[in-house]
TORTORDREN-121766 format. One line per 8 residues: number of its first residue (from 1); for each residue x, y, z of C-alpha. Coordinates in pm, whole numbers, always signed. Layout:
BEGIN
NUM = X Y Z ~ ...
END
This chain:
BEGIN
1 = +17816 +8266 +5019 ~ +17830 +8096 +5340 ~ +17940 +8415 +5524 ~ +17641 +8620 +5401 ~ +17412 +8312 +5443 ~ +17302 +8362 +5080 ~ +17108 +8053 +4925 ~ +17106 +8165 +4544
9 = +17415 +8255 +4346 ~ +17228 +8489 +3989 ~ +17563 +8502 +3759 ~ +17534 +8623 +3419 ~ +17608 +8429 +3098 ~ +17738 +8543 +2811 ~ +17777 +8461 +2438 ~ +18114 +8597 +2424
17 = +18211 +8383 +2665 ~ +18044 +8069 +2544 ~ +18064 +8065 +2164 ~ +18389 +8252 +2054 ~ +18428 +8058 +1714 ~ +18046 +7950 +1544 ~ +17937 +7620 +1627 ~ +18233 +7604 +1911
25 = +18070 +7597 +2273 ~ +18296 +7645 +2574 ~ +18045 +7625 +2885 ~ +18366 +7634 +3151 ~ +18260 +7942 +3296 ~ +17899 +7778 +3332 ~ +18029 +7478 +3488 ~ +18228 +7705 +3741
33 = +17898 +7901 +3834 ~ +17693 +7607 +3860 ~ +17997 +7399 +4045 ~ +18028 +7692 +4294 ~ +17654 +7731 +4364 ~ +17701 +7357 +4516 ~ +18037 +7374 +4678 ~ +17801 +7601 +4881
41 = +17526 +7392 +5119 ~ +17214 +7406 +4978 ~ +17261 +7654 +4750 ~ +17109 +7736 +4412 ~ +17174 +7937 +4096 ~ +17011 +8127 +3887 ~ +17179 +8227 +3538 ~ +17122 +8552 +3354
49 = +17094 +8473 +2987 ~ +17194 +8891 +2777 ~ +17106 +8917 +2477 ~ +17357 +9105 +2312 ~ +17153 +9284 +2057 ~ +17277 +9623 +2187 ~ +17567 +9586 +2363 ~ +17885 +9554 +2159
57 = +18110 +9463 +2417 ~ +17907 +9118 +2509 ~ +17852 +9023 +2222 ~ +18005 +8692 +2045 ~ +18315 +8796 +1785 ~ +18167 +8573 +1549 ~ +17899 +8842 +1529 ~ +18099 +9176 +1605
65 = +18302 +9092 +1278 ~ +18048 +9010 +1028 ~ +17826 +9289 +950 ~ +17716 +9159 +651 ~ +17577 +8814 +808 ~ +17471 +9021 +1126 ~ +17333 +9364 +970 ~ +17310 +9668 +1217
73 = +17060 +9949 +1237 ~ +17050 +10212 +1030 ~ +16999 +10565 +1107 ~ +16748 +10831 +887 ~ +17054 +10956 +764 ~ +17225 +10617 +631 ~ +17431 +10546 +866 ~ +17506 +10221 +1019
81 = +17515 +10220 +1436 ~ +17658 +9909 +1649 ~ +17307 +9807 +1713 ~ +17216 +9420 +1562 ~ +16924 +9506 +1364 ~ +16612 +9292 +1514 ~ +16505 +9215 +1179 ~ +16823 +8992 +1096
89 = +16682 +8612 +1073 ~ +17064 +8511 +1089 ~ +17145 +8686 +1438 ~ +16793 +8556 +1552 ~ +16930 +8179 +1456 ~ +17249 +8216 +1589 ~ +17104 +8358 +1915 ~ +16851 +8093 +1942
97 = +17149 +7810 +1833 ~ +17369 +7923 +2131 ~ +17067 +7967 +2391 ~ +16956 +7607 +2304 ~ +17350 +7476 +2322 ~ +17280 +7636 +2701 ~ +17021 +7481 +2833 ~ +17125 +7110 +2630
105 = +17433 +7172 +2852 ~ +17245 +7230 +3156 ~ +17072 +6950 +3088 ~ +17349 +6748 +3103 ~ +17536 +6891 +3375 ~ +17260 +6964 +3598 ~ +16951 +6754 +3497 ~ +16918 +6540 +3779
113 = +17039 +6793 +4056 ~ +16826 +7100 +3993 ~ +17127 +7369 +4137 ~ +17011 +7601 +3791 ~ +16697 +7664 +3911 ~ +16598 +7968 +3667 ~ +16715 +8104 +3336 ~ +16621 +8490 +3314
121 = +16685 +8660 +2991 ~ +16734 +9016 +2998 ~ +16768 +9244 +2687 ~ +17095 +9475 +2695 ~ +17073 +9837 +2722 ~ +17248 +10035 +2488 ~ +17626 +10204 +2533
END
């Protein structure tokens, strides 16, 4: 950061990397991000927030393995695709449950310092 005389570290944030078992929050790779931003003189962060609703690969194993809880699209012809459908209450709760857990932590962490200076959150593209 110094080198390029950047000011604002954007890092993305992930479910998959902060809720691998339900309920279980592991904001370490936040805490690096945000701990980096102000190792770095006057330096700020912003955080990318995915939602996963598209993108198998980012998504949180708690809902990769449960298609019944976290129901995909279906095609005209019947089929299921890896697509969480947008009309599933339970992935919109879960989604919501592990955004809040975020910016509670945030809170926390970075409350009276102001380094996280924006949360953007950005809709994945299909694969």
């Amino acid at each position: 950061m110094a080198a390029l005389h950047a000011n604002t570290v954007e890092a993305p944030v992930y479910w998959e990397q902060m809720e691998a078992q339900p309920g279980k929050f592991d904001f370490s790779s936040v805490d690096a991000i945000v701990d980096g931003a102000r190792a770095t003189t006057s330096a700020s962060c912003s955080l990318v927030r995915h939602l996963e609703k598209r993108q198998h690969a980012l998504r949180a194993h708690l809902v990769k393995n449960d298609t019944k809880r976290f129901p995909r699209v279906i095609r005209p012809d019947g089929e299921p695709i890896d697509v969480l459908s947008p009309l599933s209450r339970n992935t919109l709760d879960a989604d919501k449950a592990a955004f809040v857990a975020l910016t509670h932590h945030l809170k926390e962490i970075d409350g009276d310092k102001h380094t996280v200076i924006v949360i953007q959150v950005r809709t994945s593209r299909a694969t």
